[in-house]
C-alpha positions as CSV (number, residue, x, y, z in Angstrom):
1,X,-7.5,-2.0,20.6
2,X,-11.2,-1.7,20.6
3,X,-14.0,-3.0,18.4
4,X,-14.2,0.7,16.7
5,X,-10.1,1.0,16.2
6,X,-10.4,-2.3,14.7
7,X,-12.9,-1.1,11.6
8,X,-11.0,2.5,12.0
9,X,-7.8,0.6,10.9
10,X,-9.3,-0.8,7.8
11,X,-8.6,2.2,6.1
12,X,-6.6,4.0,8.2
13,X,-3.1,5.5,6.7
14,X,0.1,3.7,8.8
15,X,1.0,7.8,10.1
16,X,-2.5,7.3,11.7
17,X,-2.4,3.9,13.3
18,X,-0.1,2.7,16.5
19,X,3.3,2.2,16.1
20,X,2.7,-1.2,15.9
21,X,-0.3,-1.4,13.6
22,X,1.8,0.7,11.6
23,X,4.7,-1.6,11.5
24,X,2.5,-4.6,10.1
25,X,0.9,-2.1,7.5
26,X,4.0,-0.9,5.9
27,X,5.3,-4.5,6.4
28,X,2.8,-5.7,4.3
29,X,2.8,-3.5,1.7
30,X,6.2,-4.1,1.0
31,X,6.3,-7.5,0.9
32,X,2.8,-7.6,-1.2
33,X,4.3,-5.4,-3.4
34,X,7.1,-7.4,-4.1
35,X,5.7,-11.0,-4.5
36,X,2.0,-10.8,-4.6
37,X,-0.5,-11.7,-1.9
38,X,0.2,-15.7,-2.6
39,X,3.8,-15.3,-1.9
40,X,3.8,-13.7,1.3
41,X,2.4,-16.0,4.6
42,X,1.7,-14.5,7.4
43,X,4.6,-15.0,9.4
44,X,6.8,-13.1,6.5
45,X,5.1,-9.8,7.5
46,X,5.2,-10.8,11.5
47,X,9.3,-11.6,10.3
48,X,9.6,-8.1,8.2
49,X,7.5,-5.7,11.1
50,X,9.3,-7.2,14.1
51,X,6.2,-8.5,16.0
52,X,4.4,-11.2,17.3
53,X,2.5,-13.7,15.7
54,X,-0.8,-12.6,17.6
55,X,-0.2,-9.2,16.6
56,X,-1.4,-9.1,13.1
57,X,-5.1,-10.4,13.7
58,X,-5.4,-8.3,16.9
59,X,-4.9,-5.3,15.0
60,X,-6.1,-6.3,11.2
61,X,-7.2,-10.0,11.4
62,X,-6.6,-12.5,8.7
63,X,-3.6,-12.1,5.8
64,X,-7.0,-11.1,3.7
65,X,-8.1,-8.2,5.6
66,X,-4.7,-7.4,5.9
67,X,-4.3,-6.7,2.4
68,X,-8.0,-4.8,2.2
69,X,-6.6,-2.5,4.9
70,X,-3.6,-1.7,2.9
71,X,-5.5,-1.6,0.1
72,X,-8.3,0.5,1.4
73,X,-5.7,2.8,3.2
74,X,-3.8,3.9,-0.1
75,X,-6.4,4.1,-2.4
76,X,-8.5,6.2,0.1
77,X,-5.4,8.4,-0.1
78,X,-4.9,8.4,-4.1
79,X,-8.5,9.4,-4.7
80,X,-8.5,12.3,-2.0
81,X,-5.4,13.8,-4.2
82,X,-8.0,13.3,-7.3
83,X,-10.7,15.2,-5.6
84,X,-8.4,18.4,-4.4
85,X,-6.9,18.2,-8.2
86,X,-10.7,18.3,-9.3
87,X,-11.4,20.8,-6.3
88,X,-8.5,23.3,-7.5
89,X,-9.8,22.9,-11.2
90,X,-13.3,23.7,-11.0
91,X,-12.4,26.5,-8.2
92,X,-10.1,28.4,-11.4
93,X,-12.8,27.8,-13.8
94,X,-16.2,28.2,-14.5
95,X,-16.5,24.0,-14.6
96,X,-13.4,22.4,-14.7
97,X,-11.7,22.2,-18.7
98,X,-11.2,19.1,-19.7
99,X,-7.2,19.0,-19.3
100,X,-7.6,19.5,-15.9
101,X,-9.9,16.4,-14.7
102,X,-7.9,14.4,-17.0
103,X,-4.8,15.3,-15.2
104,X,-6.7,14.9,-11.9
105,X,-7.4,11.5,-12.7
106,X,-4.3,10.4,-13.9
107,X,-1.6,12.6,-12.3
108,X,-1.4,10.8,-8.4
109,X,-1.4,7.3,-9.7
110,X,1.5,7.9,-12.5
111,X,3.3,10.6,-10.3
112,X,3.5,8.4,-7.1
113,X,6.1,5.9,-9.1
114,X,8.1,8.1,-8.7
115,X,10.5,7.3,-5.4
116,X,10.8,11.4,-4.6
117,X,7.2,11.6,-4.5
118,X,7.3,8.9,-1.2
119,X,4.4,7.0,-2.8
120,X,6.3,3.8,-4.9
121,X,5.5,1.7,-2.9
122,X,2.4,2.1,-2.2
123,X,2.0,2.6,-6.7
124,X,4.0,-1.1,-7.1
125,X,1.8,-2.5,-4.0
126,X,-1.8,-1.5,-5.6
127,X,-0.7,-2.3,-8.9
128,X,0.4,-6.0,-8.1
129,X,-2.4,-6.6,-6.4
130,X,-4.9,-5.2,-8.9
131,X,-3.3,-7.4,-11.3
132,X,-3.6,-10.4,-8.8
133,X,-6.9,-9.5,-7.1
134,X,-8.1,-11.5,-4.4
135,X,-11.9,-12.7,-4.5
136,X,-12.6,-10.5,-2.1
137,X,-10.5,-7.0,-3.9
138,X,-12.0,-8.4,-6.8
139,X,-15.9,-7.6,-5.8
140,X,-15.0,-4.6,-4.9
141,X,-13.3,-3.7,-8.1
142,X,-16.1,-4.5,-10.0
143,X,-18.8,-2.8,-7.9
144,X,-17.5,0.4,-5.9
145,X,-17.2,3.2,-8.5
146,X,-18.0,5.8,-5.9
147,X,-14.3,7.7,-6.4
148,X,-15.4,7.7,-10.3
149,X,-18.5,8.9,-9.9
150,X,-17.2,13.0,-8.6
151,X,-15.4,13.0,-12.3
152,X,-18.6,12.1,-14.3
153,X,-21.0,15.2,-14.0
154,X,-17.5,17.7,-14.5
155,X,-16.5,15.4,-17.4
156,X,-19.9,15.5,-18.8
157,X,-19.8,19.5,-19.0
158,X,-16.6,19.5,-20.7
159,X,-17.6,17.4,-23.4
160,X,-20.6,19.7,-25.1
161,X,-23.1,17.8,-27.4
162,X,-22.0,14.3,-25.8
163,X,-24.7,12.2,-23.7
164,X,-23.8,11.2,-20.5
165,X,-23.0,7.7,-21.8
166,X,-20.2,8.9,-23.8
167,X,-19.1,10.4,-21.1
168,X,-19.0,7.3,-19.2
169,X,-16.8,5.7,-21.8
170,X,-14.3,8.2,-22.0
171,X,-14.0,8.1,-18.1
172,X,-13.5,4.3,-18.3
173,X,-10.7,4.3,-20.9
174,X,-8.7,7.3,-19.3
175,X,-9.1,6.1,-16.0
176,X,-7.1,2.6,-17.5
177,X,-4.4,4.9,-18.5
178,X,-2.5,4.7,-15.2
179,X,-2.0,0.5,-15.5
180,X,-0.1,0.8,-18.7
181,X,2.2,2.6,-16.3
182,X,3.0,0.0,-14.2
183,X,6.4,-1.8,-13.5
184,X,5.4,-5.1,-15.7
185,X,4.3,-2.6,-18.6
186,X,7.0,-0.5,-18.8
187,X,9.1,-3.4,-18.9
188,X,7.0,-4.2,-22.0
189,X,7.7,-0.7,-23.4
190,X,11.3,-0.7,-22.5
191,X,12.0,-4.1,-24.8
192,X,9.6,-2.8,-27.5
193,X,11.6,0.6,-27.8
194,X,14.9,-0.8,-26.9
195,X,15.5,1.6,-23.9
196,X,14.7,4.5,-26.0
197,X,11.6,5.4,-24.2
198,X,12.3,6.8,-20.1
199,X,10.1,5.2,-18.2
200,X,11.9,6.2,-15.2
201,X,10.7,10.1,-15.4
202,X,7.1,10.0,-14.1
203,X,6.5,13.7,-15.5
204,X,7.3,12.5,-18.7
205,X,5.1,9.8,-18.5
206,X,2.2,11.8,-17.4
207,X,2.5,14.6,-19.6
208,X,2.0,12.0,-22.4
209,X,-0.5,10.2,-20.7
210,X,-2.5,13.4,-20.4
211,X,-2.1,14.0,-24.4
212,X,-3.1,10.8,-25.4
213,X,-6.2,11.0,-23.4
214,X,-7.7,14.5,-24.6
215,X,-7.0,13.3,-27.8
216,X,-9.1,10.0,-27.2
217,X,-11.9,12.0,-25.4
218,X,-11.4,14.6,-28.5
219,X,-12.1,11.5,-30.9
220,X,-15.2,10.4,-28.8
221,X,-16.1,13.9,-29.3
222,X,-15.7,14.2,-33.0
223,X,-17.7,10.7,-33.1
224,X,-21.0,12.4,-31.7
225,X,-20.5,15.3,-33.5
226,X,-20.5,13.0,-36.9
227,X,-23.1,11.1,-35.3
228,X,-26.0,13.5,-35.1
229,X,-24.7,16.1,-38.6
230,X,-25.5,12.0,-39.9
231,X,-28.8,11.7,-38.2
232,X,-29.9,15.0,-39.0
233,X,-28.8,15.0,-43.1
């Protein structure tokens, strides 16, 4: 593999890569998803993908960039399925409505937990290791806001009479949605309700998700609106 497959594979999907590149990848995943990046070595994922030792740096380097690939790979591919959901939204509309980027936003992450959709691994892999960041996922968590930034301007429009700012908060909050559908906090939810709640149905999940969101953004909205009739009695 050359110098340019190498920084190609760093965020590369495993249907992409070379059978054996492919291998280590959905290897990895698994086995990151399972017990975090500090309980998998190395030689686990050589174990779990059937190859050699040498085989892991020569086509992804160190058990770090490993997990950036992975990482890189999947959330490339959730925020692409953000984008069309945006795409479809604003090509129906004049500018999308508001229920539609909300549901952009929200639906891949919550939708891919479920094991029909193909995705739960990948969903359990980048929610352990968002909650277990590395110092190296961990810069880019707090810097690269890029995928967010397509959702501001459309949010923006569909919230009339708030700034910019506002809309900027309401993007944050819904956007944090999708980790109280996690594994760990549905476990939460499952002992708080006593099983009553199914957090097994994905659908479900979203369709509520997606409520409790317009009415948050509605609130934020409401708050402006009070806001200036204030400044302006």
């Amino acid at each position: 593999m050359s110098n340019a497959e190498t920084t190609r594979a760093n965020d590369t999907p495993p249907e992409e890569l070379s059978p054996t590149a492919a291998r280590i990848f959905l290897a990895a995943e698994r086995l990151f998803a399972e017990r975090g990046f500090e309980g998998v070595s190395v030689r686990d994922i050589v174990a779990e993908a059937e190859v050699n030792l040498a085989a892991v740096s020569y086509h992804f380097g160190s058990k770090s960039e490993l997990l950036l690939a992975v990482f890189r790979a999947r959330t490339k591919q959730l925020n692409r399925e953000r984008r069309e959901g945006l795409r479809a939204a604003e090509a129906q509309h004049d500018g999308a409505p508001l229920e539609a980027i909300v549901r952009a936003l929200l639906g891949p992450p919550i939708l891919w937990r479920d094991p029909s959709s193909g995705k739960d691994t990948a969903s359990r892999f980048i929610s352990r290791v968002l909650s277990e960041a590395t110092p190296e996922l961990r810069k880019i968590l707090e810097t690269d806001v890029s995928h967010l930034q397509r959702f501001l301007a459309p949010l923006a429009r569909a919230m009339p009479g708030c700034s910019e700012a506002e809309a900027c908060w309401a993007l944050h909050f819904v956007v944090g949605l999708p980790h109280q559908c996690t594994d760990t906090n549905f476990k939460r939810l499952d002992a708080l309700s006593g099983g009553r709640c199914d957090t097994q149905n994905a659908g479900g999940a979203l369709e509520r998700a997606v409520s409790f969101a317009l009415g948050g953004v509605g609130a934020l909205q409401a708050r402006t609106a009070h806001s200036h009739h204030q400044a302006g009695a």
